[in-house]
KOLZALUM-975971 format. One record per residue: z, y, x of N, C-alpha, C, O in turn; residue in three letters; residue number from 0. Coordinates in steps of 0.1 Angstrom, whole numbers, plus 5000, padded with zeros to 4 digits. Example, Ala and Ser with C-alpha at 12.3 -4.5 7.8 and 13.67 -1.06 7.14 Angstrom:
// KOLZALUM-975971
PT|5078|4943|5132|5078|4955|5123|5078|4967|5132|5085|4967|5142|ala|0
PT|5071|4978|5128|5071|4989|5137|5079|5000|5129|5080|5011|5134|ser|1
This chain:
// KOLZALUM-975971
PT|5285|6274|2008|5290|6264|1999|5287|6250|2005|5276|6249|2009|unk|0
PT|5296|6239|2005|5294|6228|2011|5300|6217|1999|5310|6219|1992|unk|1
PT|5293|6206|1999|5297|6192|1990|5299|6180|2001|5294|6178|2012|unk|2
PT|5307|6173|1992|5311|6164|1999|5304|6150|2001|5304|6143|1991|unk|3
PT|5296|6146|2014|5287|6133|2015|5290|6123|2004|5281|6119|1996|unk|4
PT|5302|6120|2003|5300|6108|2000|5303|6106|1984|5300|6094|1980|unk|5
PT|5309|6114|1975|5309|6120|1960|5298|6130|1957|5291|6127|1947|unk|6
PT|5297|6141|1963|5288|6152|1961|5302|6160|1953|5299|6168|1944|unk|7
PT|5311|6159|1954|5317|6176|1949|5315|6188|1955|5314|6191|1967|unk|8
PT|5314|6194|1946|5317|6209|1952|5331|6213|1962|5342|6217|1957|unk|9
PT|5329|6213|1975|5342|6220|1984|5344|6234|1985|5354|6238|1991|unk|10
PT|5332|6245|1978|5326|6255|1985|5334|6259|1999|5335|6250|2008|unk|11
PT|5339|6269|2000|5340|6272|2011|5348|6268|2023|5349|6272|2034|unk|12
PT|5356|6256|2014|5372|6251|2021|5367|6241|2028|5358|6235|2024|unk|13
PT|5375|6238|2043|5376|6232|2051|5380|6216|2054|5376|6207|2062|unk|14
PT|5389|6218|2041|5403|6210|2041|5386|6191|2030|5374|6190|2027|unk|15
PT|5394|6186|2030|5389|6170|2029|5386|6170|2012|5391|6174|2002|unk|16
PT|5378|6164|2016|5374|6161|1995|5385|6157|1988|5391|6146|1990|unk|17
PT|5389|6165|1978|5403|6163|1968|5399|6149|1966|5405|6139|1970|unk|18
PT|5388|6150|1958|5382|6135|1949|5382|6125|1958|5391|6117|1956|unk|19
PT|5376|6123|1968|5373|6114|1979|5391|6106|1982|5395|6094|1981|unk|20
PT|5397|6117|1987|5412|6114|1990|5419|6110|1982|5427|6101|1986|unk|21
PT|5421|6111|1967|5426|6103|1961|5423|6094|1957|5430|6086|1953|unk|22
PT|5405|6093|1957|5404|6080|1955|5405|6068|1966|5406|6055|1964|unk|23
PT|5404|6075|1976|5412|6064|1988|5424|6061|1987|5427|6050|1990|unk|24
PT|5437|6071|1983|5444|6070|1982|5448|6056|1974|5455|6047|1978|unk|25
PT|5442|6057|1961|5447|6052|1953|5436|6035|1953|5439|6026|1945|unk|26
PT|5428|6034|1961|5424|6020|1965|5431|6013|1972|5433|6001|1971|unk|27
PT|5435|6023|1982|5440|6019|1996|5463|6012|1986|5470|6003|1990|unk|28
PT|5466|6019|1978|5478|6016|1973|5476|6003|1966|5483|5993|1967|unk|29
PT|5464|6006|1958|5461|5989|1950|5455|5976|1956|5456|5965|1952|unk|30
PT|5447|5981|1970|5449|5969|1979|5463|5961|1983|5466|5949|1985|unk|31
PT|5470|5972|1985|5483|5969|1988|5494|5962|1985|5503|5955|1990|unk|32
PT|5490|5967|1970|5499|5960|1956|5491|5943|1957|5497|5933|1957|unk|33
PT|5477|5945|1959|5472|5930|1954|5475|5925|1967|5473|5913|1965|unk|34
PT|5478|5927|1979|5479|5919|1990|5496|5914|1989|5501|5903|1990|unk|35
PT|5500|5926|1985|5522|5923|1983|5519|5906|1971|5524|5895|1973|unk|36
PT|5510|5909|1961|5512|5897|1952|5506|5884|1954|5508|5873|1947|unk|37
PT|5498|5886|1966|5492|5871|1971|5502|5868|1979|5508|5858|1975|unk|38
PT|5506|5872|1991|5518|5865|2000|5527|5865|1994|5533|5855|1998|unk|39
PT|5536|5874|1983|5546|5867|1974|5539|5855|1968|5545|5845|1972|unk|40
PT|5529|5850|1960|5528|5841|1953|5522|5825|1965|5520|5813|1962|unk|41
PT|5521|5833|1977|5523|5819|1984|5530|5814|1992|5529|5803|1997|unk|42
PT|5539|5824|1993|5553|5823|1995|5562|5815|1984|5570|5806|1987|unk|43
PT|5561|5818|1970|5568|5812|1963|5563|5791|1960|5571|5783|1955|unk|44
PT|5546|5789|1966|5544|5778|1965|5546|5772|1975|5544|5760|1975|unk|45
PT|5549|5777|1984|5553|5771|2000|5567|5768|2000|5570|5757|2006|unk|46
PT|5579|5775|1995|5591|5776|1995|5594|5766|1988|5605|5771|1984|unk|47
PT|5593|5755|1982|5594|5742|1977|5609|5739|1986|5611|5741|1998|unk|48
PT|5616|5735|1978|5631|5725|1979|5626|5712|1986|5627|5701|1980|unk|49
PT|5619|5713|2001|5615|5697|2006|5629|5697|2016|5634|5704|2024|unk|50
PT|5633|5683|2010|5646|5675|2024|5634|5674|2033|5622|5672|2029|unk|51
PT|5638|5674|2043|5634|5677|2057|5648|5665|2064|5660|5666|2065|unk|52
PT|5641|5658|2065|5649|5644|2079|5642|5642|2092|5630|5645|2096|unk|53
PT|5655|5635|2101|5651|5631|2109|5646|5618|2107|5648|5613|2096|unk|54
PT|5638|5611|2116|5632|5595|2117|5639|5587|2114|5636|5577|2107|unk|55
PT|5655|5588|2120|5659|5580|2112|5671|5582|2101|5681|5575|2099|unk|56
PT|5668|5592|2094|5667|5598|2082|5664|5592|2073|5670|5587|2063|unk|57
PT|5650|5592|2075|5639|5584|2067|5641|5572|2065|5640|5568|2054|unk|58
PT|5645|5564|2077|5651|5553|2076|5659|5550|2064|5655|5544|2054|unk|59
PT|5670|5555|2066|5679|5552|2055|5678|5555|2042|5683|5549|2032|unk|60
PT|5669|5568|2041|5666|5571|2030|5655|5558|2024|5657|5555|2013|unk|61
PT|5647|5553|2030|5637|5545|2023|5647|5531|2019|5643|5523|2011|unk|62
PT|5661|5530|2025|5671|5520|2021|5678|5523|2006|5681|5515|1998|unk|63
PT|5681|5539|2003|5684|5542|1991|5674|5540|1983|5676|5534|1972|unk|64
PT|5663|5544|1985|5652|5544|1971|5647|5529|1980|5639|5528|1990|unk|65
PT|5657|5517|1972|5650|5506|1981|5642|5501|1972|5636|5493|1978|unk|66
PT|5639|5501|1959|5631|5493|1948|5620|5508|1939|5615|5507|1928|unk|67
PT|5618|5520|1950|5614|5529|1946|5597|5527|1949|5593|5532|1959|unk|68
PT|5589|5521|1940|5572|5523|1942|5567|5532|1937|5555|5533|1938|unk|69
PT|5573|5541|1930|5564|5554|1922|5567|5568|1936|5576|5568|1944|unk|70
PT|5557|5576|1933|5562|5588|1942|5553|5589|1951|5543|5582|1949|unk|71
PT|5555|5596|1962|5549|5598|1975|5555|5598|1988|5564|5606|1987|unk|72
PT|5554|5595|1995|5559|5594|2011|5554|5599|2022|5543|5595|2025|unk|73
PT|5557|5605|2028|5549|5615|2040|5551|5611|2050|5563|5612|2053|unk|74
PT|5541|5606|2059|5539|5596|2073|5554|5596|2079|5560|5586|2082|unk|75
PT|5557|5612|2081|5573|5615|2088|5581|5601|2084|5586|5594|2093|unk|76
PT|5582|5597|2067|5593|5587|2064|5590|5576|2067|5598|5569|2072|unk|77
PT|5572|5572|2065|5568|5562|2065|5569|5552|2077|5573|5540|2077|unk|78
PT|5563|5562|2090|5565|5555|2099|5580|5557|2112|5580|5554|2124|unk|79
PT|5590|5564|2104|5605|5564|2108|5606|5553|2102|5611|5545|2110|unk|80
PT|5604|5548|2090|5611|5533|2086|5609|5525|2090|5617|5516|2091|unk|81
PT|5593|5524|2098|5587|5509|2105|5593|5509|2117|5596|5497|2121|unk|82
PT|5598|5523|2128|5600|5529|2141|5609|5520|2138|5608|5508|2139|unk|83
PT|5621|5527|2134|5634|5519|2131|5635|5506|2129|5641|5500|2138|unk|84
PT|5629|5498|2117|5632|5487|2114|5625|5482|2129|5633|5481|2139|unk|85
PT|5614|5479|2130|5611|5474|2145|5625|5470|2158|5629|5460|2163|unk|86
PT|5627|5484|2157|5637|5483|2169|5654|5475|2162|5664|5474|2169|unk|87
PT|5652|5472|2152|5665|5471|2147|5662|5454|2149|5672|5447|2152|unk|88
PT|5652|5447|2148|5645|5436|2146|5646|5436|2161|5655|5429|2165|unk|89
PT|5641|5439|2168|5641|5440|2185|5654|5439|2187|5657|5429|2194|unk|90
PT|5665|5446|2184|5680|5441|2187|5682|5432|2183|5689|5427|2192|unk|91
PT|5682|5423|2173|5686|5411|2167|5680|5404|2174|5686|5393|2173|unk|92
PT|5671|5402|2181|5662|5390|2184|5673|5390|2199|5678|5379|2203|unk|93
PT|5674|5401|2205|5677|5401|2220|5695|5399|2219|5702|5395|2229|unk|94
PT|5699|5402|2209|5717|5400|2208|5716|5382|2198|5726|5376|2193|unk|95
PT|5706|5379|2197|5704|5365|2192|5701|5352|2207|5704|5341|2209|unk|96
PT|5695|5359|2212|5693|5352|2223|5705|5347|2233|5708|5336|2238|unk|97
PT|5712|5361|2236|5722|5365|2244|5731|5350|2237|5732|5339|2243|unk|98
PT|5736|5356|2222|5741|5343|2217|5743|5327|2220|5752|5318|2220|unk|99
PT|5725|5330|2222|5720|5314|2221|5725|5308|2233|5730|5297|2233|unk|100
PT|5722|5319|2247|5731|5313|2258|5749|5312|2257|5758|5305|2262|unk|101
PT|5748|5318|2253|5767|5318|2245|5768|5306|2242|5780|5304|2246|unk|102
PT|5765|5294|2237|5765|5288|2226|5763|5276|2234|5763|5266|2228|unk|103
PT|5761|5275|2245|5751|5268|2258|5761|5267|2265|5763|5255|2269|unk|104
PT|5771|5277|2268|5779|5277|2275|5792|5271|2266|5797|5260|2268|unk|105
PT|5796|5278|2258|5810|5275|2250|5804|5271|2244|5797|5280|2239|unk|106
PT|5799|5253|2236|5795|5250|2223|5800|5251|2214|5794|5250|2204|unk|107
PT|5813|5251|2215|5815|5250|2195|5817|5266|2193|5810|5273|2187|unk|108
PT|5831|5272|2202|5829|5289|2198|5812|5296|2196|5811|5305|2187|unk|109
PT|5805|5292|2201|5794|5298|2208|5789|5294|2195|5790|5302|2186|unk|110
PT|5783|5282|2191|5775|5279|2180|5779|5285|2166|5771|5290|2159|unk|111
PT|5790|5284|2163|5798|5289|2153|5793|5305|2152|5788|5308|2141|unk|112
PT|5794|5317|2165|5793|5329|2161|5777|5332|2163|5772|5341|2157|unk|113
PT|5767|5323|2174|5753|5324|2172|5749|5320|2163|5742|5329|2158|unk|114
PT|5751|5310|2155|5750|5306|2139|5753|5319|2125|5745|5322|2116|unk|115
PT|5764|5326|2128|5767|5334|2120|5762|5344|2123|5762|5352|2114|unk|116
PT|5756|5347|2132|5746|5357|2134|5731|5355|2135|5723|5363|2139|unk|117
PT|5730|5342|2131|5716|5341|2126|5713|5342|2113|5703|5345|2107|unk|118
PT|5724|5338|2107|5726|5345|2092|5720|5353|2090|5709|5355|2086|unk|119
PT|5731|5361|2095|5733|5379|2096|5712|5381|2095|5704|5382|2086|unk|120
PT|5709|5380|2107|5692|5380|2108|5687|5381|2097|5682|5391|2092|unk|121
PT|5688|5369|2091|5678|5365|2081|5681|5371|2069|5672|5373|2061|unk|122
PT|5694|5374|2068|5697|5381|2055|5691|5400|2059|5691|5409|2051|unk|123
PT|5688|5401|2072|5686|5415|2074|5675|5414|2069|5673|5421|2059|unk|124
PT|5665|5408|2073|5651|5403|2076|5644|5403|2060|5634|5409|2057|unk|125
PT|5652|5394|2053|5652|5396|2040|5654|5406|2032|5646|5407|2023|unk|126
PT|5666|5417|2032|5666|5425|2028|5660|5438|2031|5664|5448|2024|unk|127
PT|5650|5438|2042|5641|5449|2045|5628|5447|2038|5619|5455|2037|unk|128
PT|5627|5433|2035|5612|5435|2028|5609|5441|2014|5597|5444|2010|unk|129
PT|5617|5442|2008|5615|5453|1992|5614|5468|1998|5604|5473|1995|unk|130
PT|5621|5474|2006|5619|5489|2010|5605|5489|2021|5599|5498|2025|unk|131
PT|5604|5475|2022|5591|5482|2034|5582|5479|2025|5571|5484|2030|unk|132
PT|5579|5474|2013|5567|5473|2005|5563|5486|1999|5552|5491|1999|unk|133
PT|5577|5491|1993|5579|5507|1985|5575|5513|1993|5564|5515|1990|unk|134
PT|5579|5518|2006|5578|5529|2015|5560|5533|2017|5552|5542|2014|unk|135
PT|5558|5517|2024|5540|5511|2022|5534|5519|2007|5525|5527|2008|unk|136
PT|5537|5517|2000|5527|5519|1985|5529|5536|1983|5520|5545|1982|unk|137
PT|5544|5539|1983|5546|5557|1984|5532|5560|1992|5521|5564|1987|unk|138
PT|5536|5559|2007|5526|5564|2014|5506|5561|2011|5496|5569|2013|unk|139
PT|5506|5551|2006|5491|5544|1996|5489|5565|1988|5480|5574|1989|unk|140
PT|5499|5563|1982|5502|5573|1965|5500|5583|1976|5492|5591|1972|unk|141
PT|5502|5586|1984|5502|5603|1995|5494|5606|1997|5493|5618|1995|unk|142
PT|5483|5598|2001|5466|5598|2004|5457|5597|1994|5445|5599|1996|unk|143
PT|5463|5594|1980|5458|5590|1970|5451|5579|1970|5439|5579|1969|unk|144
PT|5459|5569|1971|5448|5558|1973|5462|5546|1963|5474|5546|1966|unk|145
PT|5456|5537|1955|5465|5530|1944|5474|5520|1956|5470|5515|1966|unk|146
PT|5484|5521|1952|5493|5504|1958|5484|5496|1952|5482|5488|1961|unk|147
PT|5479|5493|1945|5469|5476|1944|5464|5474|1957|5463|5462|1961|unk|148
PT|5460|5485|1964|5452|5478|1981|5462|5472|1987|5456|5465|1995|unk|149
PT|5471|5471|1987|5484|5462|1993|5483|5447|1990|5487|5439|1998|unk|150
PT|5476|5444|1976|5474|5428|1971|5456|5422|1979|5452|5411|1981|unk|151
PT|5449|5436|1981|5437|5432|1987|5441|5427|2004|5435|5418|2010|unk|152
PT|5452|5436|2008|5454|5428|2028|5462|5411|2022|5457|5401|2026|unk|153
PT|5471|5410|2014|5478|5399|2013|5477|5383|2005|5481|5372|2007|unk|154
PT|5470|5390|1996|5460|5375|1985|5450|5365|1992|5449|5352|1991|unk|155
PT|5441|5377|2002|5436|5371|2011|5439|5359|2022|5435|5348|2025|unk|156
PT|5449|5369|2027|5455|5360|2039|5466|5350|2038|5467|5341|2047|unk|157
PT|5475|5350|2027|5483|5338|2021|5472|5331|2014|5469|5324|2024|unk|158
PT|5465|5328|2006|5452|5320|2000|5449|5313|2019|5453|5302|2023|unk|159
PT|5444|5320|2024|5433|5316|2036|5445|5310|2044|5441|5298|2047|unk|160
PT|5455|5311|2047|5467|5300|2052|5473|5290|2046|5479|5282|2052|unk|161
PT|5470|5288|2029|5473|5280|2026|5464|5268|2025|5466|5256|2022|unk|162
PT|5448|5276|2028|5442|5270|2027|5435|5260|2042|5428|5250|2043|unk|163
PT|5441|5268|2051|5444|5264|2064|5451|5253|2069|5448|5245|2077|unk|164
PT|5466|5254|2062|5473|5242|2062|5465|5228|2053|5461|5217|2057|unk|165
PT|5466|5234|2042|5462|5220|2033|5449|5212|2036|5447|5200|2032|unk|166
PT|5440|5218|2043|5429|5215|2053|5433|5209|2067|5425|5202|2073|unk|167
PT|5443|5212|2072|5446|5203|2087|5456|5191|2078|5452|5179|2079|unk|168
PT|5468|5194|2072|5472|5181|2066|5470|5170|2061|5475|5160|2064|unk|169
PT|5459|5176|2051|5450|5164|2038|5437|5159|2052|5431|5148|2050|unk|170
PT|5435|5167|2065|5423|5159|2069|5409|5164|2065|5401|5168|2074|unk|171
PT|5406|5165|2055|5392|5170|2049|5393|5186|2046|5402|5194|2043|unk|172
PT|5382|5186|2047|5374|5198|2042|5377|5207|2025|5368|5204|2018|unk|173
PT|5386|5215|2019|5385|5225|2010|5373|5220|2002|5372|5212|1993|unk|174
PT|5361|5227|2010|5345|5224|2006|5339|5210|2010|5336|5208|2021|unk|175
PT|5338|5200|2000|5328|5189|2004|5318|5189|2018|5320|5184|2029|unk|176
PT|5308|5196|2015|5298|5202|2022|5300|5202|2035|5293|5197|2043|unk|177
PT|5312|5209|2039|5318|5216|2051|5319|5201|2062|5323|5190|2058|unk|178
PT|5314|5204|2076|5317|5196|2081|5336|5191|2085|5344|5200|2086|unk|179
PT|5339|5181|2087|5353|5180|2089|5355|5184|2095|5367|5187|2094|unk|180
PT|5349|5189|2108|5355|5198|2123|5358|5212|2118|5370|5217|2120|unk|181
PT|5350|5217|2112|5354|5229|2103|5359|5233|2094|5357|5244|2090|unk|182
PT|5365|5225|2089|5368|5224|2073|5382|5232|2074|5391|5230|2066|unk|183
PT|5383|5241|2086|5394|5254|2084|5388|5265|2081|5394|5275|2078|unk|184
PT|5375|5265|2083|5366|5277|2082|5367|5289|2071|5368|5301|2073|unk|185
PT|5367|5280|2057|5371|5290|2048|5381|5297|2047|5380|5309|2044|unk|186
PT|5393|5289|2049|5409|5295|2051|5406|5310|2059|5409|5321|2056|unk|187
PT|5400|5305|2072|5401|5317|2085|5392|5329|2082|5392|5339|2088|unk|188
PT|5381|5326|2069|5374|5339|2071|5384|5344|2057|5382|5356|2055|unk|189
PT|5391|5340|2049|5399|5344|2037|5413|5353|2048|5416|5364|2045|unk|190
PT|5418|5349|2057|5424|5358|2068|5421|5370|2072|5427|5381|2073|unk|191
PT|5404|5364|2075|5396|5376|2086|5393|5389|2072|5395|5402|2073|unk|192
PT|5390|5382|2062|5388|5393|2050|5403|5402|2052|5403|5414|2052|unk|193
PT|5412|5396|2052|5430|5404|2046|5429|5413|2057|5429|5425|2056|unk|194
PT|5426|5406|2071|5428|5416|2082|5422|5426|2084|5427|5434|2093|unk|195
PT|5409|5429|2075|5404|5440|2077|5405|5449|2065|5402|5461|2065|unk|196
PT|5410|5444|2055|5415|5453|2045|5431|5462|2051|5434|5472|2045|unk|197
PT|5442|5456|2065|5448|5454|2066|5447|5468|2076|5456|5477|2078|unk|198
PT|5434|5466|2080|5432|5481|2090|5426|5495|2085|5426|5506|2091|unk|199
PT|5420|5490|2071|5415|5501|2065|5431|5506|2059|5434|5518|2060|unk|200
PT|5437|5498|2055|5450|5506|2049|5459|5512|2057|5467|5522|2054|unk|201
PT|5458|5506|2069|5467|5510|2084|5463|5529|2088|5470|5539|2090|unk|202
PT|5443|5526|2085|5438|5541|2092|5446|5554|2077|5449|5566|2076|unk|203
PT|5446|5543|2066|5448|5561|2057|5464|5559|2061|5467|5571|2065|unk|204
PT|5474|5552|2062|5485|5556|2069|5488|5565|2074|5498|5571|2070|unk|205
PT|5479|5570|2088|5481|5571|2096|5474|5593|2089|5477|5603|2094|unk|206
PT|5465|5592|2076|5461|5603|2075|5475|5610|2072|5486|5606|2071|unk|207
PT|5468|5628|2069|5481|5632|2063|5481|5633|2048|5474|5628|2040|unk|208
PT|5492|5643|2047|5495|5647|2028|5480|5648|2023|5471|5652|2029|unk|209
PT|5480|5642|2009|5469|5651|2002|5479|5667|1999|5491|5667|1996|unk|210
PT|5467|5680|2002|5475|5689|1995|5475|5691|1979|5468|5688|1970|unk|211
PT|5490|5698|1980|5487|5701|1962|5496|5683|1954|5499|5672|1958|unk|212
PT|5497|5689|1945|5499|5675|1935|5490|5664|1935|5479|5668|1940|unk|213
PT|5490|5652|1931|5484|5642|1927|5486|5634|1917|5498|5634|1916|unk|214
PT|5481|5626|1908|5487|5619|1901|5498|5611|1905|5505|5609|1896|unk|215
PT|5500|5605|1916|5514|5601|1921|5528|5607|1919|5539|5601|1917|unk|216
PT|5526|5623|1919|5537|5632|1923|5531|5641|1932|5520|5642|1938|unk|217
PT|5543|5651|1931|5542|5667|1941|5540|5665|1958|5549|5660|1964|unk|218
PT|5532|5668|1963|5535|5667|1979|5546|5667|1983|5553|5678|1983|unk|219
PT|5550|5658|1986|5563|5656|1997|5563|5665|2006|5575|5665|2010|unk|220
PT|5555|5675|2012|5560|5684|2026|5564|5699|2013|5572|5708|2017|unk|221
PT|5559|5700|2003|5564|5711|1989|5552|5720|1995|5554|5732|1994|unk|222
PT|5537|5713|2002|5528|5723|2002|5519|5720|1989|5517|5710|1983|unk|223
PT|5513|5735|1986|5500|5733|1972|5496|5741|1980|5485|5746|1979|unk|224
């Protein structure tokens, strides 16, 4: 008569494998199975998110449609396709502005007339990229979880500290009584040096990635949880 190690049933005389033992592997080994089928279905179904997927300059244009868009999230991919692009688009104008300028040198009145109208052109570009590069800027803030208000900590600073810079070399004196007159830009420049380094702390979370999962902003932009 023989039992089985690892239950203790009775096998008596049979050769063959513990009934008990075997189905109960059987039937662990089936419900591991079932619970493994329902974890990669269910992270398959959080992964499979409806994300548009663009190119760089995709992104571009897309940050031109949602151009007054500050709520949401933005994922480095758009963020820094908008700056790539605008950059280079700003780099063309400056260098098909120039070309102009010798245009204009050569044939003055033709030349002035269409360098003229294309310095327009510039400035109305120039101007109309700054509402989407603030949005794009604050989306990406909301990605990392971090508020668009740090956006007023790089810029309060450094417009204050320039204005305070000018009106200090113009007026002659010193902001601060106290302040010697040789210096009396001093406060302006460290109200700059403050924006500039708030300017690099906001630059490094830029440059992080998605928070995963939702945030109070909105859903991850890549459609990972």
């Amino acid at each position: 008569m023989a039992f089985c190690p690892d239950c203790g049933a009775n096998l008596g005389e049979s050769q063959e494998p513990c009934t008990r033992c075997a189905k109960n592997i059987e039937a662990v080994t089936k419900n591991f199975e079932g619970q493994s089928d329902m974890v990669f279905s269910s992270v398959q179904q959080n992964n499979n998110t409806d994300v548009e997927e663009l190119s760089l300059f995709g992104y571009y244009i897309k940050c031109f449609k949602n151009y007054v868009k500050f709520d949401g999230r933005a994922r480095r991919k758009e963020y820094w396709g908008f700056y790539l692009f605008n950059c280079l688009a700003e780099i063309a104008l400056a260098i098909v502005g120039a070309v102009l300028g010798v245009f204009a040198a050569i044939v003055p009145v033709v030349g002035a007339i269409v360098s003229g109208g294309f310095t327009l052109i510039s400035m109305l570009y120039s101007l109309a990229v700054v509402l989407p590069m603030f949005a794009v800027w604050m989306r990406r803030l909301h990605d990392v979880g971090k508020s668009g208000l740090w956006m007023l900590a790089v810029f309060i600073p450094i417009v204050l500290g320039i204005v305070l810079i000018f009106i200090s070399i113009v007026t002659r004196s010193p902001i601060i009584p106290e302040i010697v007159p040789e210096y009396r830009w001093i406060p302006g420049a460290v109200l700059v040096f403050v924006g500039a380094v708030f300017a690099l702390i906001t630059f490094i979370w830029s440059v992080l990635d998605s928070q995963r999962g939702s945030n109070i902003y909105g859903p991850n932009p890549k459609g990972i949880n």
